[in-house]
N, C-alpha and C positions, 0 to 999 in steps of 0.2 A: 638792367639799364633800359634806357627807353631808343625805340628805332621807330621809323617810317618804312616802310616798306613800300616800293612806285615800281608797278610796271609798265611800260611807258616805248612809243615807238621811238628806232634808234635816230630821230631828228635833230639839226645843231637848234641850242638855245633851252633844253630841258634843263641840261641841268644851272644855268642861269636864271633862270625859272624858280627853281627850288629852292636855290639860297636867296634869289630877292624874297620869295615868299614867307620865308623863315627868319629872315631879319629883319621885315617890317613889323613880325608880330613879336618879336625880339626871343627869339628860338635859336640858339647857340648849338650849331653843329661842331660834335668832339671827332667826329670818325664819316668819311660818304666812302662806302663802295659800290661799281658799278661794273657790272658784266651785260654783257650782248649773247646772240645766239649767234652761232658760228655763220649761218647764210640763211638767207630769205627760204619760206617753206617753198611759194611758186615763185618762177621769173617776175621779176619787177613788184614785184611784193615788198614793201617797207621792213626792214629789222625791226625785232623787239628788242630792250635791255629791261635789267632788273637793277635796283638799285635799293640799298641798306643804310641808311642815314642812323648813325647815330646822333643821339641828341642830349641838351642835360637836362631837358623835364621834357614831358606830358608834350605828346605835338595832337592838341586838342580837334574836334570834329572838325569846327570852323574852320581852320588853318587844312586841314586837308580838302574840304569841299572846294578852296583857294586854289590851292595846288592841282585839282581835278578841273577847273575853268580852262587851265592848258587842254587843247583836244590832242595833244599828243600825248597825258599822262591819263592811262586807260583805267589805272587801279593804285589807290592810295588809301594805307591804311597805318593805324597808330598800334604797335608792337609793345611790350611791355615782360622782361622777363625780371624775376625776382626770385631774391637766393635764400 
């Protein structure tokens, strides 16, 4: 199947982010999982999450360079396994 892969700081509004950016380019999410890290590395330090988007095609360069204009999505990339 096809994923996204965002690792992305634990801010409100990413992942509203992700689905406007995947519906305007008409990118149908089937499956989003999302975890965090248990606590900040130092004090007052932002959380990170990781997140797993599945998708039903191709979430092409463009659409993640999109997704990457958030300054709180640090790393996005387009995943692809095949059976």
């Amino acid at each position: 199947g096809h994923l996204a892969y965002l690792r992305n700081r634990d801010v409100p509004g990413v992942i509203g982010h992700v689905g406007t950016v995947l519906g305007e380019n008409s990118i149908n999410i089937a499956n989003f999982s999302l975890g965090r890290q248990n606590g900040p590395a130092k004090a007052g330090e932002v959380m990170e999450a990781v997140a797993l988007v599945e998708t039903d095609g191709e979430v092409p360069q463009t659409v993640l360079d999109q997704l990457k204009r958030n300054p709180a999505v640090l790393v996005a990339r387009s995943v692809e396994f095949s059976l």
